[in-house]
PASEBA-1860 file (N, C-alpha, C; in nm, 3 decimals):
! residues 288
1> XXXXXXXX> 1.439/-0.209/0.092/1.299/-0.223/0.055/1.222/-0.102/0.108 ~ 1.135/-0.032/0.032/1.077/0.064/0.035/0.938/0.064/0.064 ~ 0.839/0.076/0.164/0.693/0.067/0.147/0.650/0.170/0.191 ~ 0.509/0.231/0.097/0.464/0.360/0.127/0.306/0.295/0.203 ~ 0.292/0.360/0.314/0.184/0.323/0.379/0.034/0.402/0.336 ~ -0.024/0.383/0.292/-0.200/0.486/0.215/-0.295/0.424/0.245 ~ -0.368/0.507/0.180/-0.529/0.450/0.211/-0.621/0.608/0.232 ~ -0.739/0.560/0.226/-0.823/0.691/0.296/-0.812/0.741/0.439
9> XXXXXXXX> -0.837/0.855/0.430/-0.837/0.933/0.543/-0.897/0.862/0.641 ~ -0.831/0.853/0.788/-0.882/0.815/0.904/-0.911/0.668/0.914 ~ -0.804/0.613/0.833/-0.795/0.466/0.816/-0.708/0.407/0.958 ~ -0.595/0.511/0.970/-0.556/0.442/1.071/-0.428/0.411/1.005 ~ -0.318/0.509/0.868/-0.248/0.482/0.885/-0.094/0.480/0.936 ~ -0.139/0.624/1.024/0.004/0.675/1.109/-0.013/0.558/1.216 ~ -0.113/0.501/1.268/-0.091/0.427/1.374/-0.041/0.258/1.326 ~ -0.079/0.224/1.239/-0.018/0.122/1.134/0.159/0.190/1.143
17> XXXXXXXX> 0.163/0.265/1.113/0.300/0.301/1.079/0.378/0.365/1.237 ~ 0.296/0.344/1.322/0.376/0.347/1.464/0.387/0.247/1.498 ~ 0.339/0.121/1.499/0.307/-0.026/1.481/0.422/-0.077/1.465 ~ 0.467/-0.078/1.336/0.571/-0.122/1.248/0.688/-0.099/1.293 ~ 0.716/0.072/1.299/0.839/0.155/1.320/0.870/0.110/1.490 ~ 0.755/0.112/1.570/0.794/0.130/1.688/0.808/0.281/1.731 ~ 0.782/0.363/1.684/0.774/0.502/1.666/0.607/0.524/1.767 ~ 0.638/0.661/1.817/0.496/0.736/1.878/0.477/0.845/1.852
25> XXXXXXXX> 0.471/0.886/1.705/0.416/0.968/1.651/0.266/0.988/1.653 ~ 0.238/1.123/1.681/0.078/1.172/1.712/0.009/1.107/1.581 ~ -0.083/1.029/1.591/-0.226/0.970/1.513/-0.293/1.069/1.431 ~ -0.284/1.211/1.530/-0.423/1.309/1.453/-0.260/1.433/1.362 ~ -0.174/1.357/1.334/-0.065/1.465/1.303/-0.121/1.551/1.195 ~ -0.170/1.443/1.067/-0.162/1.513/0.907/-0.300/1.601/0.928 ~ -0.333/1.686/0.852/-0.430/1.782/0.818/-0.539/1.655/0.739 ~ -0.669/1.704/0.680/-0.776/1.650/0.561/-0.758/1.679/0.462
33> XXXXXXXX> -0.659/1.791/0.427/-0.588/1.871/0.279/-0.443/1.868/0.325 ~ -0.374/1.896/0.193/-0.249/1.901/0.127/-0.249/2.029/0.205 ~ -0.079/2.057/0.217/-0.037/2.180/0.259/0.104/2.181/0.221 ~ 0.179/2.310/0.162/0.329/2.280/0.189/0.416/2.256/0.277 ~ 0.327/2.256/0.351/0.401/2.220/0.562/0.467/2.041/0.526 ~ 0.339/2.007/0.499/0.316/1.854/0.505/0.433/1.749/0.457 ~ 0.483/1.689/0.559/0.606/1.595/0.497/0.590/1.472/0.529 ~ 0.643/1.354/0.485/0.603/1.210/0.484/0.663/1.206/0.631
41> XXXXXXXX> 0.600/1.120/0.706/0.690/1.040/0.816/0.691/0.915/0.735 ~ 0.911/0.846/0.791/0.988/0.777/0.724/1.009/0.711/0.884 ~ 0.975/0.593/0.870/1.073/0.497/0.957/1.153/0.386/0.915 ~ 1.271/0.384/0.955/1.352/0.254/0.913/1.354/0.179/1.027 ~ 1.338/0.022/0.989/1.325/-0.078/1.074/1.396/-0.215/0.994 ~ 1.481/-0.243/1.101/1.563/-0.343/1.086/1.481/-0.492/1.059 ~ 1.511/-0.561/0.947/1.421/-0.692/0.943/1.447/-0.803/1.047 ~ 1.361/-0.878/1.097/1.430/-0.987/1.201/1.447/-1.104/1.116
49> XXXXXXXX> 1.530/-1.143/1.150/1.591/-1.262/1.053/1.694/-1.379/1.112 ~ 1.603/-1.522/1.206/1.644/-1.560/1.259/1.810/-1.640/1.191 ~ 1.796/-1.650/1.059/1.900/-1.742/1.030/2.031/-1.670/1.040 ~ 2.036/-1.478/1.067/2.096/-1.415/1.106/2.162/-1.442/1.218 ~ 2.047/-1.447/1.310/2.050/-1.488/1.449/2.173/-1.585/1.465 ~ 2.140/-1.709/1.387/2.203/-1.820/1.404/2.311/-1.813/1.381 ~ 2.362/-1.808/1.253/2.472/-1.759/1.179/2.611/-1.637/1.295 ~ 2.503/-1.599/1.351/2.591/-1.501/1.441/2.616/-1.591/1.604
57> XXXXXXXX> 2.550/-1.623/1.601/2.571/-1.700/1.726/2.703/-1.794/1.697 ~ 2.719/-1.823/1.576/2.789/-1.927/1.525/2.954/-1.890/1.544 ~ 2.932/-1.755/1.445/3.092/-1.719/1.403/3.136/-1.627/1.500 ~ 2.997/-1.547/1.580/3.060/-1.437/1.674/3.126/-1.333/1.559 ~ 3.086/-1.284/1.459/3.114/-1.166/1.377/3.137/-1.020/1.485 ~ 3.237/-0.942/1.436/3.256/-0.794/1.464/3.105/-0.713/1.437 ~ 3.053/-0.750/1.372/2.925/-0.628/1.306/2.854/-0.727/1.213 ~ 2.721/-0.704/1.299/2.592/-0.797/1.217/2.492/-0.718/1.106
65> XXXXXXXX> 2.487/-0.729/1.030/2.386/-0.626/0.954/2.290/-0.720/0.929 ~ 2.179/-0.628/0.920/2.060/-0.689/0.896/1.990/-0.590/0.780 ~ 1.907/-0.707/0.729/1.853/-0.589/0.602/1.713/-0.510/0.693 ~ 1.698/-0.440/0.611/1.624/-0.319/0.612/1.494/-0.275/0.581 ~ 1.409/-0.212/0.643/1.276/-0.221/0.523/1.228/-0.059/0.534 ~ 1.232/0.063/0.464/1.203/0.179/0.501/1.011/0.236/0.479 ~ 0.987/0.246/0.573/0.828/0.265/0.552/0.765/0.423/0.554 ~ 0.691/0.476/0.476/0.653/0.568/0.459/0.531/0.608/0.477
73> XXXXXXXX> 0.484/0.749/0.585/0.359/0.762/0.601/0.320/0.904/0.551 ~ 0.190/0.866/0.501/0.153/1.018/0.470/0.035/1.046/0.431 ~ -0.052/1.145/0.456/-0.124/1.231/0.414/-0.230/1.111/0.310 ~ -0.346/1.080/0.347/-0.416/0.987/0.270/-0.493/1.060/0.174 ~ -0.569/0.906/0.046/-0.586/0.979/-0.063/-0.720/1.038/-0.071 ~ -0.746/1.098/-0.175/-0.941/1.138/-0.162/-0.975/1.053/-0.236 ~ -1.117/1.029/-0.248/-1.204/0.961/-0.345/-1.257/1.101/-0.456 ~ -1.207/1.088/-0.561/-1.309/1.148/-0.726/-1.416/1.131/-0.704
81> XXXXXXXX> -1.442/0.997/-0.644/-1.616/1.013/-0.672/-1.689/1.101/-0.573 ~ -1.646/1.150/-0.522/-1.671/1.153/-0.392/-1.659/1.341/-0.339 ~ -1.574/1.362/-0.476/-1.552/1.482/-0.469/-1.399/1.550/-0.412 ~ -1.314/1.497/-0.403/-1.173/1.460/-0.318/-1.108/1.527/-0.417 ~ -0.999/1.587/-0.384/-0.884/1.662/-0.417/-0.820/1.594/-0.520 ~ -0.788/1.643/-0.605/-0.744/1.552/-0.725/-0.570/1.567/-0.681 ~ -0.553/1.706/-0.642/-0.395/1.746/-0.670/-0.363/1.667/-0.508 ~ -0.416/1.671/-0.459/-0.364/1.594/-0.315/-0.346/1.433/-0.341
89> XXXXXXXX> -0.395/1.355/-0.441/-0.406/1.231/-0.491/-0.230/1.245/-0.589 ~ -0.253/1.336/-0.635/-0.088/1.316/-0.706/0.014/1.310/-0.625 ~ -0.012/1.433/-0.557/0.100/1.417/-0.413/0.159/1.292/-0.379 ~ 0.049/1.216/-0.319/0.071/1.048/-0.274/0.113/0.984/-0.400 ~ 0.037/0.980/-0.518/0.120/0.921/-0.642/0.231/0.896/-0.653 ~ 0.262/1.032/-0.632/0.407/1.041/-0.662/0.529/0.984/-0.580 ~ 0.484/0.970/-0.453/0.530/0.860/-0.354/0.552/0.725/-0.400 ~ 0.384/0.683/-0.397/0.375/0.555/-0.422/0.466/0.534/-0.546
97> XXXXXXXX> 0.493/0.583/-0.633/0.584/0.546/-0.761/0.719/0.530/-0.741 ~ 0.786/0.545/-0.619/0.918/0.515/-0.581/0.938/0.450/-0.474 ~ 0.773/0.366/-0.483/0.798/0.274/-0.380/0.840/0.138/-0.424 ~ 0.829/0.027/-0.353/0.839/-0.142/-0.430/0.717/-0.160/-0.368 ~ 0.673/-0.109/-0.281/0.517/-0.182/-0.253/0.403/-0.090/-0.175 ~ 0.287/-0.105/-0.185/0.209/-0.022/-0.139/0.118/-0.105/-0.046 ~ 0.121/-0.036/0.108/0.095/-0.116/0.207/-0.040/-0.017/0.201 ~ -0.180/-0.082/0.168/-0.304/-0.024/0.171/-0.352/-0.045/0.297
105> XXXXXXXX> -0.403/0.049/0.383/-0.460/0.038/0.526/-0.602/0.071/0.498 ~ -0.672/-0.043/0.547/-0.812/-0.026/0.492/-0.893/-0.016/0.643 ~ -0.974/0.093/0.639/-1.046/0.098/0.775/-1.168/-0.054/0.810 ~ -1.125/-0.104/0.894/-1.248/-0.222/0.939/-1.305/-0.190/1.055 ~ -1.294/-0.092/1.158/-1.314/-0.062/1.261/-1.425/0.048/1.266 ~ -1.465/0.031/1.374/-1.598/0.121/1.401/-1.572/0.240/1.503 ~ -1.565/0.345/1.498/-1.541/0.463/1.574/-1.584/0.572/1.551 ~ -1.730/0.577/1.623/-1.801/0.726/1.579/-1.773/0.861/1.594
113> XXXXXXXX> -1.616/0.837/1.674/-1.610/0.999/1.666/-1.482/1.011/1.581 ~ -1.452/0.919/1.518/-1.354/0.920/1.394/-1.419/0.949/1.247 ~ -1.451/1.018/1.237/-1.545/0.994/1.074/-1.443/0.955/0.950 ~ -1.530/0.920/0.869/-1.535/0.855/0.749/-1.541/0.934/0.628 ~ -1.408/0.923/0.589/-1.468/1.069/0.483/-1.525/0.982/0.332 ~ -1.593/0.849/0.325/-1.685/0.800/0.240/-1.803/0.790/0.340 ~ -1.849/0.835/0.465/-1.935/0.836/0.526/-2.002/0.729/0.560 ~ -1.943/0.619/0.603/-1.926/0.478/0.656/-1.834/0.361/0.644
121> XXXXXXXX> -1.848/0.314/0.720/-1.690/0.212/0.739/-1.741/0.070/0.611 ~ -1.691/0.070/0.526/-1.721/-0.020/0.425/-1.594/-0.055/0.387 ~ -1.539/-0.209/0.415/-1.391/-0.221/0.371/-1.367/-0.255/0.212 ~ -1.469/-0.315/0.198/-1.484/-0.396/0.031/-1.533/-0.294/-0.065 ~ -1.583/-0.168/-0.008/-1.601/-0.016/-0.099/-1.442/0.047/-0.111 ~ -1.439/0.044/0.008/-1.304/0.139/0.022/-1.213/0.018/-0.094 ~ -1.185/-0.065/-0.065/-1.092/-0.100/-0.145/-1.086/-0.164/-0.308 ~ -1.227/-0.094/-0.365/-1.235/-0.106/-0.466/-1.241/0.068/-0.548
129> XXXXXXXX> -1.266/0.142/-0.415/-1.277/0.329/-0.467/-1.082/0.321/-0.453 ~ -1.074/0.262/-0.393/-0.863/0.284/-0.366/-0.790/0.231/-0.483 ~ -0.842/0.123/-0.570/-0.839/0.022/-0.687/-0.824/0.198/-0.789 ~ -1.017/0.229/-0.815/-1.035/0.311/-0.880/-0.899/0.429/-0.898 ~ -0.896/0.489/-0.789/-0.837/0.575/-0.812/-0.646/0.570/-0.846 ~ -0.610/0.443/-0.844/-0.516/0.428/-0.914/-0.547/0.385/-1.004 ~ -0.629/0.316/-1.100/-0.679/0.322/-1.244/-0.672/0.432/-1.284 ~ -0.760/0.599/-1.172/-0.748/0.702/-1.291/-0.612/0.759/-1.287
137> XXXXXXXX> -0.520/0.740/-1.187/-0.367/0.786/-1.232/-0.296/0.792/-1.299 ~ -0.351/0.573/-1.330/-0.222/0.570/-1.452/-0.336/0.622/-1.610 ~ -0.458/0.614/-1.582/-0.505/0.650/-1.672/-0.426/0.802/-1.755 ~ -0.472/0.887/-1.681/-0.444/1.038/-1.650/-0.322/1.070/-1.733 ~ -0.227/0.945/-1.653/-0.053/0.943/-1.702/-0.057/0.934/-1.882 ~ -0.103/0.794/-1.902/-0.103/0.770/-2.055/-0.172/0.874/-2.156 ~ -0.324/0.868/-2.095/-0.396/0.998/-2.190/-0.259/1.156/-2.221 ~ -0.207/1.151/-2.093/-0.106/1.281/-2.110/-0.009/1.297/-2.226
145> XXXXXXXX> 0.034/1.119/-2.212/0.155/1.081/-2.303/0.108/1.045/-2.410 ~ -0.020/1.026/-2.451/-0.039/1.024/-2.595/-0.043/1.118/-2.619 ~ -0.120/1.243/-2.562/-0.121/1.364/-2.658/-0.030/1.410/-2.701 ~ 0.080/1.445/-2.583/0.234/1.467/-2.643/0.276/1.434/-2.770 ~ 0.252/1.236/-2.739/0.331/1.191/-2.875/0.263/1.220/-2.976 ~ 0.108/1.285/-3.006/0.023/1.358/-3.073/0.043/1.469/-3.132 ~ 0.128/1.541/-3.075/0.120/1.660/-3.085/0.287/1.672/-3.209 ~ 0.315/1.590/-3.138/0.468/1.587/-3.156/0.498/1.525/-3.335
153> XXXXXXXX> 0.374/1.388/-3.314/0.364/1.404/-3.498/0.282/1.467/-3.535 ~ 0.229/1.527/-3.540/0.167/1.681/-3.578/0.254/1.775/-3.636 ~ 0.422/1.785/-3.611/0.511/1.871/-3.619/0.605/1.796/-3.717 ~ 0.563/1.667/-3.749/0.632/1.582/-3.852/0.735/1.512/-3.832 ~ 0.741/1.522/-3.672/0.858/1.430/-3.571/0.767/1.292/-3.567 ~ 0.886/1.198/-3.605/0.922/1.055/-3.578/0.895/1.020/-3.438 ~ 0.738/0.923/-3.384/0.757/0.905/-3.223/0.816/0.749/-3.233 ~ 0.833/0.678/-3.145/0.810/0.580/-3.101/0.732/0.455/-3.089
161> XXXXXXXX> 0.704/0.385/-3.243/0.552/0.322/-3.209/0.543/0.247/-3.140 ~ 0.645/0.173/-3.107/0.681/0.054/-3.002/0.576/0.111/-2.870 ~ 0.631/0.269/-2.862/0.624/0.294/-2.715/0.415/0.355/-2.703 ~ 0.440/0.394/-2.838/0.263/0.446/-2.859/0.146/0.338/-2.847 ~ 0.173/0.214/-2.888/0.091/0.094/-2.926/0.096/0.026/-2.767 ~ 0.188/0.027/-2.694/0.174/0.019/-2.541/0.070/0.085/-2.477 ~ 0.122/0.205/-2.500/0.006/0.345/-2.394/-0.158/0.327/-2.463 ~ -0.161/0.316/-2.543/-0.262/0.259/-2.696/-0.357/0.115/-2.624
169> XXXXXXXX> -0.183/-0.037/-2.535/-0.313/-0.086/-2.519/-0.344/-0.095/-2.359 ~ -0.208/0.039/-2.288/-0.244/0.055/-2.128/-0.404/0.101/-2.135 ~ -0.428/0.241/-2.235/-0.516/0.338/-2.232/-0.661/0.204/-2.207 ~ -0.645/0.093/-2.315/-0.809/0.046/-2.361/-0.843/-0.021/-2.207 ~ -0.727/-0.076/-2.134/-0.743/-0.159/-2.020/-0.814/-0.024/-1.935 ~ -0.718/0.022/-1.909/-0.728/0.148/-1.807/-0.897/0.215/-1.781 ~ -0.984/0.221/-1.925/-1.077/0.281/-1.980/-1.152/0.157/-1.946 ~ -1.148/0.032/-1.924/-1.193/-0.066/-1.894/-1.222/-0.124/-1.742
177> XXXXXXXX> -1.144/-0.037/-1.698/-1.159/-0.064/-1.530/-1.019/-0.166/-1.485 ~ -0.945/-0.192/-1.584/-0.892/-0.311/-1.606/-0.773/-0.240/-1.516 ~ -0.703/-0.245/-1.407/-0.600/-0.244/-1.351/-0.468/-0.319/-1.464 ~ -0.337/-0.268/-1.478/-0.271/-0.316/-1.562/-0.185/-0.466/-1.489 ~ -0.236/-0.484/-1.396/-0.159/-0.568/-1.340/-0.218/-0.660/-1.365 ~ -0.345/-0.651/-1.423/-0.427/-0.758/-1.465/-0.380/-0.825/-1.652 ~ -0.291/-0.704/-1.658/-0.266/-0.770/-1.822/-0.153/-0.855/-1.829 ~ -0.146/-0.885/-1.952/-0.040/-0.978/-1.994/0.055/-0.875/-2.115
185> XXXXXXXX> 0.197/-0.865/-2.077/0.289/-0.780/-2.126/0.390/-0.849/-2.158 ~ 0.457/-0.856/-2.260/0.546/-0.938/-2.345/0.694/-0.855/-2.251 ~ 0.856/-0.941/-2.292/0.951/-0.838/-2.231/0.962/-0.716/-2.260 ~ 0.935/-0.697/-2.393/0.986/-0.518/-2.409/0.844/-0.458/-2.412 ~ 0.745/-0.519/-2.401/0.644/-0.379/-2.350/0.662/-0.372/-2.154 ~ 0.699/-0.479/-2.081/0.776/-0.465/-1.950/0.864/-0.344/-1.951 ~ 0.964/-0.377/-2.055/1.079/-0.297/-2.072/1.073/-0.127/-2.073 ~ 0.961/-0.139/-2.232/0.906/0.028/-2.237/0.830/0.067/-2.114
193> XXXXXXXX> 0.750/-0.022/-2.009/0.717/0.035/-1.918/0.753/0.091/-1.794 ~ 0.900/0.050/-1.775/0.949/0.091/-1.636/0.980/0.248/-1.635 ~ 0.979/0.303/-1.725/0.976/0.457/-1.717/0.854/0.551/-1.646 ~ 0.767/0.479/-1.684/0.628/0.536/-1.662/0.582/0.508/-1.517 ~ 0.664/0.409/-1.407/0.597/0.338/-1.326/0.457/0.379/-1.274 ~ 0.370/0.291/-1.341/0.247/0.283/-1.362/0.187/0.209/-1.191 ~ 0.140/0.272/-1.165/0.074/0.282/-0.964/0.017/0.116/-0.987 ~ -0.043/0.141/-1.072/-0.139/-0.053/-1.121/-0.044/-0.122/-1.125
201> XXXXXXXX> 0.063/-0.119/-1.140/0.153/-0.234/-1.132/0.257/-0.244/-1.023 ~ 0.230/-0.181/-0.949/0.301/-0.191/-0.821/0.273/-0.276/-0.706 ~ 0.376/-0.348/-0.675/0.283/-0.454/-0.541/0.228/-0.423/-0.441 ~ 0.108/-0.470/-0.413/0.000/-0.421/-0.335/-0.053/-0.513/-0.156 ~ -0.007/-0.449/-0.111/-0.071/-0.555/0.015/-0.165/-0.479/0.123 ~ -0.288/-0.541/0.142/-0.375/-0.496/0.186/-0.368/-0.495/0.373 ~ -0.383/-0.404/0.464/-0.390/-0.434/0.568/-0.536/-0.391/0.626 ~ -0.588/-0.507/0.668/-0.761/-0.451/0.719/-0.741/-0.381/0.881
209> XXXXXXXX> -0.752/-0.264/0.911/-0.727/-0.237/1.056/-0.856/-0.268/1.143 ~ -0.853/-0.322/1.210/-0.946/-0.366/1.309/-0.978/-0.385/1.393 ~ -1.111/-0.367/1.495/-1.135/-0.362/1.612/-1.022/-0.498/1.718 ~ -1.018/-0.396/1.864/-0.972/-0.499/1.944/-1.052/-0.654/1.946 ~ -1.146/-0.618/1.937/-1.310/-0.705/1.985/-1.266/-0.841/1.839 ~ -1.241/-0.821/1.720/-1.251/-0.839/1.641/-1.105/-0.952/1.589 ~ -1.019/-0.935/1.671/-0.943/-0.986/1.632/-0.929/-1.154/1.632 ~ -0.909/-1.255/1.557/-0.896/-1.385/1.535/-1.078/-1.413/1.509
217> XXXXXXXX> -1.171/-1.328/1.473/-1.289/-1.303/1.474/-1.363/-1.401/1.336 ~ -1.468/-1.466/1.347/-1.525/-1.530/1.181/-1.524/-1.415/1.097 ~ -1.560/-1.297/1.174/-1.571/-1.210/1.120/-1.495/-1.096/0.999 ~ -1.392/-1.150/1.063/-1.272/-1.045/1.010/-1.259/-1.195/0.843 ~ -1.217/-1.307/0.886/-1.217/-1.399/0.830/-1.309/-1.408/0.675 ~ -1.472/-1.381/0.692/-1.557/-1.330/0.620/-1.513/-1.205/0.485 ~ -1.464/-1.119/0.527/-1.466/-0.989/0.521/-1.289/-1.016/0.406 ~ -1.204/-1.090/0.489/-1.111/-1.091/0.403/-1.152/-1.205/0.271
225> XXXXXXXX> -1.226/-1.270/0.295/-1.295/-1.351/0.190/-1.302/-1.288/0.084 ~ -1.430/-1.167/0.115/-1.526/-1.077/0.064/-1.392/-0.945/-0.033 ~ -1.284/-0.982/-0.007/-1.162/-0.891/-0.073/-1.108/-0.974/-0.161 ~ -1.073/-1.085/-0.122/-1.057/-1.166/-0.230/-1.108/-1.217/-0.331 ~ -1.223/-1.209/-0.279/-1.350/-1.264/-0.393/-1.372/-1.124/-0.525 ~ -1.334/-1.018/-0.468/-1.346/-0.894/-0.536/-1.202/-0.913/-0.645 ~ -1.116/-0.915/-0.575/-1.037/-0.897/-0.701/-1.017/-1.039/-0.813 ~ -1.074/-1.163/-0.744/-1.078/-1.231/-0.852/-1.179/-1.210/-0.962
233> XXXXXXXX> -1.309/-1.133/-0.904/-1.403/-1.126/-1.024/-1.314/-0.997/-1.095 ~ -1.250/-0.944/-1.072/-1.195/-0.750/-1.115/-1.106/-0.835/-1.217 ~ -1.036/-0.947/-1.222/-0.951/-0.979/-1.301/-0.849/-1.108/-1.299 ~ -0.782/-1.130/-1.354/-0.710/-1.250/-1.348/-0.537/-1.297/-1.312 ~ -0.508/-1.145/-1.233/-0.381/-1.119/-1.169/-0.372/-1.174/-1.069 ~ -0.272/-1.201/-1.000/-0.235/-1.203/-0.849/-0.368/-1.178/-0.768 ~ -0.409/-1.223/-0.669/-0.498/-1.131/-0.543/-0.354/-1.101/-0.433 ~ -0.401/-0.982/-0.424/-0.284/-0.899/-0.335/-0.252/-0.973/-0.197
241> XXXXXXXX> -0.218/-0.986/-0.103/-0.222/-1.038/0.056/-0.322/-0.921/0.109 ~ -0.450/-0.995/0.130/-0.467/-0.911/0.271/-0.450/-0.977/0.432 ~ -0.401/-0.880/0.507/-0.360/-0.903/0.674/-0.494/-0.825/0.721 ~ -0.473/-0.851/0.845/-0.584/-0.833/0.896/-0.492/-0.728/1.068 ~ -0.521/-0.665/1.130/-0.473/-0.630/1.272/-0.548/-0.501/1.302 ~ -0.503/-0.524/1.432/-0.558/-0.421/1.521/-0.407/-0.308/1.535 ~ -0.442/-0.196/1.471/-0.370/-0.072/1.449/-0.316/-0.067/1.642 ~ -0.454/-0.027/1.676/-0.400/0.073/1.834/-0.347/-0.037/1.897
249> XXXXXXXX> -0.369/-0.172/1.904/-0.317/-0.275/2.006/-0.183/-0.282/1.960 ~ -0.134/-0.275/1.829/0.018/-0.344/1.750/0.078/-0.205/1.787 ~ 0.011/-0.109/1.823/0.090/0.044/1.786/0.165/0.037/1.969 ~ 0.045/-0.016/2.071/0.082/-0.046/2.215/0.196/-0.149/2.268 ~ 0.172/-0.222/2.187/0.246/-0.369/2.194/0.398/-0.294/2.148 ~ 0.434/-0.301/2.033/0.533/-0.198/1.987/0.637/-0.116/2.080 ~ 0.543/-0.033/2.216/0.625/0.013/2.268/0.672/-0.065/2.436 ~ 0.646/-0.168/2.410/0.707/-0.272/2.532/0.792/-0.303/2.506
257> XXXXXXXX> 0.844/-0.359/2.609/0.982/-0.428/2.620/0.936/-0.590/2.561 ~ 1.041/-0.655/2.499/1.025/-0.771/2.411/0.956/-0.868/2.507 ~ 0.969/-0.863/2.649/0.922/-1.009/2.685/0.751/-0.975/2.745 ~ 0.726/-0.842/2.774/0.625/-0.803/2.802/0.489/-0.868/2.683 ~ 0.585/-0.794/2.526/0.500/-0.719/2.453/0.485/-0.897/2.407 ~ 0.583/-0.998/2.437/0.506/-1.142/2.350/0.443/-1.186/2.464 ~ 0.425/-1.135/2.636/0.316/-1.161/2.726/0.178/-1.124/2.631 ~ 0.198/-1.037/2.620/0.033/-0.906/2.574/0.011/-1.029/2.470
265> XXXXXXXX> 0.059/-1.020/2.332/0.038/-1.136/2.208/-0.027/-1.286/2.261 ~ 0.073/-1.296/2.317/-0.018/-1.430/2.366/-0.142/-1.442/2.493 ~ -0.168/-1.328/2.562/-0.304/-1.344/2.578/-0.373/-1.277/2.472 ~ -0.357/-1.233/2.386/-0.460/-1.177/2.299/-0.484/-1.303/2.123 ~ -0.382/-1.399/2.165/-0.401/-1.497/2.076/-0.336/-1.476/1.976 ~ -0.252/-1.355/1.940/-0.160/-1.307/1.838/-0.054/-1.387/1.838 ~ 0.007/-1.474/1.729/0.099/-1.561/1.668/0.205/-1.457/1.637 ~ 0.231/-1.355/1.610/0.294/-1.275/1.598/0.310/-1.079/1.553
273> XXXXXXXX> 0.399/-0.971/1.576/0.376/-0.884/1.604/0.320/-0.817/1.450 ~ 0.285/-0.748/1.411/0.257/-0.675/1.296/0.373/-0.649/1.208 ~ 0.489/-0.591/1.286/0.604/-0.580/1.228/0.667/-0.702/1.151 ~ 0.661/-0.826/1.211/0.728/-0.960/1.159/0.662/-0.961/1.049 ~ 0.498/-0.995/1.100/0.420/-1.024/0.976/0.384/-0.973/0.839 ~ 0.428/-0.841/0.861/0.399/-0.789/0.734/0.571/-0.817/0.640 ~ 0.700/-0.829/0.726/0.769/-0.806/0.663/0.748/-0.946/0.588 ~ 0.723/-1.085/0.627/0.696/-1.159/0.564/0.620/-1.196/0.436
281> XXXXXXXX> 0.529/-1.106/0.446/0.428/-1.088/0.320/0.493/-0.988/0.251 ~ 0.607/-0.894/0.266/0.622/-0.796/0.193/0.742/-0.844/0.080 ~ 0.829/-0.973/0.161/0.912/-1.013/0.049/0.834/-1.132/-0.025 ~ 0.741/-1.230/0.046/0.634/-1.278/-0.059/0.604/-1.229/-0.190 ~ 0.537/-1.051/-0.159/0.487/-1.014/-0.283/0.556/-0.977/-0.342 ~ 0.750/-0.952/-0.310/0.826/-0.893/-0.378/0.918/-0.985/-0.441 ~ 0.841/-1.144/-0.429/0.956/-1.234/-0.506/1.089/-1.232/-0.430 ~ 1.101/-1.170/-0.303/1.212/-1.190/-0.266/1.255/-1.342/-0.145
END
């Protein structure tokens, strides 16, 4: 299982992704622009899986394997509206398209000497400008692929209508605000679509990063409401999982020793570590 970790700049998601990995990779690593320097940090982390546990306790096996979940960090996206790098947005695209799921790190936290490159901490903006800008991707994608197939009968070549009357009715959604995950697709327009993997249809799970102060909070509670309530009016798909955690505490916790780090959790009222929890929601959204 593959998850690419994104979001806007200064969300907080190398520390999300030190969290997870157990890794202590520097926070301020990536640049505000693309560079050819720039490479994803990849952590692999073993899933915990008590029935493993059991099972092994049982037979006493030579070699236990456990499955796997590989997580990917990198370089966050810009906002279009906003004026943001278009070619630095493909970059990550192109990630996210060989992922199975896209772990969105949405800033909830307040830190004035962290800026905001939408110029305030708004979680229910951010994650409707993060919406947007995978609308204009796959938009971008189809407009591309019609012209082609445009161009191409132009020259008196035979296209595909199967595959044109798809992009035809990705394009009207797309142009609509309509995320494609919000449509309804018969098997072989599924079928014609797995070529294209379209960013809108990729599984999506939201993580709100959030103050220490804040955690088990009405507040946070509110706020994940206020996300849900958004994508049910946006459409009639799935609402994604959003989690809720504190980045720097899960990123601290992380590097303890196991009996310490479920001391720390349970005075802080945490049921469990970031790592468990997300892997739980990650085979949720993956039907697995």
């Amino acid at each position: 299982m593959k998850l690419i970790i994104t979001g806007f700049s200064n969300s907080g998601k190398t520390t999300v992704f030190n969290a997870l990995t157990c890794l202590d990779l520097e926070t301020t690593t990536y640049p505000t622009s693309i560079s050819a320097e720039v490479e994803p940090h990849i952590g692999v982390v073993k899933i915990p899986d008590v029935r493993v546990d059991k099972l092994s306790s049982i037979y006493d096996p030579k070699k236990i394997a456990f499955a796997t979940v590989e997580y990917i960090d990198y370089i966050g996206i810009t906002s279009a509206a906003a004026g943001g790098d278009v070619s630095q947005n493909t970059k990550v695209f192109n990630l996210i398209k060989d992922a199975d799921a896209i772990v969105h790190v949405v800033r909830a936290f307040k830190d004035e000497s962290i800026m905001h490159p939408l110029g305030n901490v708004n979680p229910v903006r951010d994650v409707a400008s993060f919406e947007d800008e995978l609308i204009l991707g796959d938009l971008e994608l189809v407009e591309k692929r019609l012209e082609k197939i445009g161009e191409q009968e132009k020259k008196g070549k035979k296209q595909d209508e199967a595959d044109k009357q798809l992009l035809l009715k990705c394009k009207k959604s797309l142009e609509e605000e309509t995320s494609l995950r919000d449509i309804e697709f018969d098997d072989e327009e599924k079928r014609l679509m797995l070529p294209y993997q379209f960013l809108t249809t990729i599984p999506e799970i939201i993580v709100l990063n959030i103050n220490e102060r804040d955690i088990n909070s009405d507040k946070v509670k509110e706020l994940r409401s206020k996300i849900e309530k958004y994508f049910k009016e946006k459409g009639k798909g799935a609402v994604p999982p959003v989690l809720s955690l504190c980045g720097k505490i899960e990123m601290e916790i992380a590097q303890l020793p196991q009996d310490e780090a479920k001391e720390f959790l349970d005075d802080l009222g945490i049921e469990e570590p970031a790592m468990h929890k997300l892997c739980h929601v990650s085979y949720d959204a993956l039907g697995l």
